[in-house]
N, C-alpha and C positions, 0 to 999 in steps of 0.2 A: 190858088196860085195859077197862074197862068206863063206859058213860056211856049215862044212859038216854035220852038225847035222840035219840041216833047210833043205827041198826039197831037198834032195840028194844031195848035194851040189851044185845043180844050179844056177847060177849068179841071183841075184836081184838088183834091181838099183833103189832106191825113186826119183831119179834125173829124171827117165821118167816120174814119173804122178806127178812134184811140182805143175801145174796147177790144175789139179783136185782134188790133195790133200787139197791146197789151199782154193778149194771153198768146199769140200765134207769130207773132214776128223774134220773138227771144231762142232764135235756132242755131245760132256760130256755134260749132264746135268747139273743144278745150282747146285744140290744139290752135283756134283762129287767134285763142288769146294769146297763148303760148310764144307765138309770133311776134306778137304784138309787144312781151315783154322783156324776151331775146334777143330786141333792137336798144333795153336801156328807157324802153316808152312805159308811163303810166307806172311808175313803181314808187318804192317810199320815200317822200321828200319832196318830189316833184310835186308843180300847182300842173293842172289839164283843164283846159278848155273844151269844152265837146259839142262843136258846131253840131246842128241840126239833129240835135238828141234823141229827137224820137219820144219813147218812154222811158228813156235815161238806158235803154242796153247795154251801150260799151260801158260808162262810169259803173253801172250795178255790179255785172260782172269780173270785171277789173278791182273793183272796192277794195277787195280782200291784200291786193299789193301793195297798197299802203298811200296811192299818190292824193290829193284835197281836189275832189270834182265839182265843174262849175258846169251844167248842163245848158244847153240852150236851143231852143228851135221856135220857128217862127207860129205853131197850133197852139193855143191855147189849151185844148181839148188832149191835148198829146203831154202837154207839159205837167196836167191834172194826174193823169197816169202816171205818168212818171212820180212825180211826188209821193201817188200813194203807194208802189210798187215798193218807194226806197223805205217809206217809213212803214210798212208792213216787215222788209226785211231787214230797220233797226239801224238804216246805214244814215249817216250824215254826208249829204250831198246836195249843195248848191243847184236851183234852177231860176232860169227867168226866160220870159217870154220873149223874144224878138228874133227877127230871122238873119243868117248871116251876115249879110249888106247893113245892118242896124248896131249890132253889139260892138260894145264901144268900153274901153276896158285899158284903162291908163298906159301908158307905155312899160314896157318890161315887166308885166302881169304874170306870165305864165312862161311854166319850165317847153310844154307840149299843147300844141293843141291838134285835136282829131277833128275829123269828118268822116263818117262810116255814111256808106251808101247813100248819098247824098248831095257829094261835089258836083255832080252834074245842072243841079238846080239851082247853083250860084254864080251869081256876077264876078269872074273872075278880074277883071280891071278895078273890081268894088274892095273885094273880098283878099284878094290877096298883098295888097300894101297895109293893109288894116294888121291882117295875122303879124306879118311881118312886125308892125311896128308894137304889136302887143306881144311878142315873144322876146325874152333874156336871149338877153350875149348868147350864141349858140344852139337857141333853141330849135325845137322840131314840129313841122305841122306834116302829119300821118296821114294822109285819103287812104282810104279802106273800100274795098269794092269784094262782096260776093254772090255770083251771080251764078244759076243755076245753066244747064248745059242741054236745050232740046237736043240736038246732035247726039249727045250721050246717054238721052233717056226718052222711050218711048211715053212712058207716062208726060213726061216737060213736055214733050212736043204734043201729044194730044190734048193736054191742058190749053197750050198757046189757040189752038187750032178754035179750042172754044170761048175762050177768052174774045178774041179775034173776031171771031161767027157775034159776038154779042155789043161788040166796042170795036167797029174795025178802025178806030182814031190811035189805038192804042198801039205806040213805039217802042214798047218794053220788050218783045220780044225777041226771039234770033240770035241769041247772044251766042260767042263763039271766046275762041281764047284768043287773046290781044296782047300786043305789048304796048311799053312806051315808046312812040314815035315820034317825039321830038320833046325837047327840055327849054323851046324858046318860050313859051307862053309862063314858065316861070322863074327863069333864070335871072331875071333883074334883082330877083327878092331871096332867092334861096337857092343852094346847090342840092341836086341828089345825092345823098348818101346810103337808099337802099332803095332798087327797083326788085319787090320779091313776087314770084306767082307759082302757083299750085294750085293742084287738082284737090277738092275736099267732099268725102262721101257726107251725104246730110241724111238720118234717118226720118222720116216722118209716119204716120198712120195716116189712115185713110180722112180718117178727122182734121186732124191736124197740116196736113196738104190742102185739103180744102179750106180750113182757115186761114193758109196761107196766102193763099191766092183770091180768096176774098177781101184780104185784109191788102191788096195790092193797088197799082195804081189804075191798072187796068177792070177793079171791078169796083169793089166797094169806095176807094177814093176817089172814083172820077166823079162823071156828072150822069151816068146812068142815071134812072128814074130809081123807083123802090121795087117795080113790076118788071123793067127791064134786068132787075140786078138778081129779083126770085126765079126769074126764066133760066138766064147761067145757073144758077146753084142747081136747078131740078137738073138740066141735062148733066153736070158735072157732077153731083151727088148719084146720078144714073150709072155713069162711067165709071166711078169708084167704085160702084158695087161688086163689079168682076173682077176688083186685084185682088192681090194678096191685103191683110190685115196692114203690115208693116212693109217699107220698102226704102229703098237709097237711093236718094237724087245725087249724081255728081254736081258739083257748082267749083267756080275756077274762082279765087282768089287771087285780088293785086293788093298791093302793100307798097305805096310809093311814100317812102320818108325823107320829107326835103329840109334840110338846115339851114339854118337862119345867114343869109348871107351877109355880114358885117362892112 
């Protein structure tokens, strides 16, 4: 994928780290769901669409409330994971290959459709009269955003720093807490009916941070070499060595749930 907004427009590809995504990117907390399910989203009866699925996270996690998942994202390699994550853990859920600007899904299809971390790599002129038109009388499409906090954490910011020292293309970083500032870009198709954000501690080990961030866009998905990508890990795996075992990244959460405008 390529998008000139993002890292100068340098190629990124989730299809290289599906395995570490796999085991390393599945970290929202209960409570991310909790949220998620408090707005009326993703529960029994409801159909959900899950733009840019990843390896099916939000649908696997969610399963248990009862709503029929249709998973989708534009990796190949992403969609494989996904498959065998759900049928490892027994669930029946829906996936196909194609990326948001492609899925194509009759009119009045689904009760919700989501986007967790993600909206920013879509054609919004593409992507949003599409949802619209495949969402029922009142339906809800959810963007999901959480995003960890350098500002609040010496560990994030020395991460970035290295990240940064090895990809300096890479735009992922800096993140700060934001609101919604303006509702034109999609007011044609949908009204807001929940602008939510909070702070969320996210535990990880010293492993598991590092597969984080390898598993990100700025290392293992971009277009690093294999020598450029072993260079980061050795100084980052260096840097780990002096925390603690276990530790809390803060990361900020947005939850913008917009309804279907009739």
């Amino acid at each position: 994928m390529i998008n000139e907004s993002i890292d100068s427009g340098k190629r990124f590809d989730w299809g290289r780290v599906s395995e570490l995504y796999a085991k390393f990117r599945d970290i929202y907390p209960e409570e991310f769901y909790r949220r998620i399910t408090d707005l009326g989203l993703c529960t029994k009866g409801q159909t959900v669409l899950d733009l840019g699925t990843g390896t099916g996270v939000l649908p696997r996690n969610l399963y248990e409330h009862g709503a029929s998942f249709t998973g989708a994202d534009i990796s190949e390699n992403q969609i494989d994971q996904a498959r065998r994550l759900t049928e490892e853990a027994g669930m029946d859920i829906k996936y196909i290959v194609a990326s948001a600007e492609e899925v194509d899904f009759p009119e009045e299809s689904f009760d919700v459709v989501t986007a967790c971390q993600c909206f920013m790599y879509f054609d919004r002129a593409v992507v949003l009269p599409k949802i619209r038109k495949m969402l029922k009388d009142g339906g809800h499409f959810c963007i999901l955003q959480m995003s960890w906090l350098p500002g609040e954490s010496q560990i994030a910011a020395n991460t970035e720093k290295l990240v940064l020292k090895h990809n300096p293309a890479w735009t992922g970083g800096g993140m700060t807490r934001y609101t919604l500032k303006s509702t034109e870009w999609f007011s044609e198709f949908f009204d807001l009916a929940n602008d939510i954000t909070f702070d969320l501690p996210v535990v990880f080990t010293r492993e598991s941070w590092h597969g984080r961030i390898k598993a990100c866009r700025g290392i293992g998905a971009s277009s690093l070499t294999e020598d450029e990508i072993a260079a980061f890990e050795n100084e980052h795996i260096d840097y780990l060595s002096g925390l603690p075992e276990s530790f809390e990244i803060i990361h900020y959460v947005s939850i913008w749930n917009l309804r279907k405008r009739n």
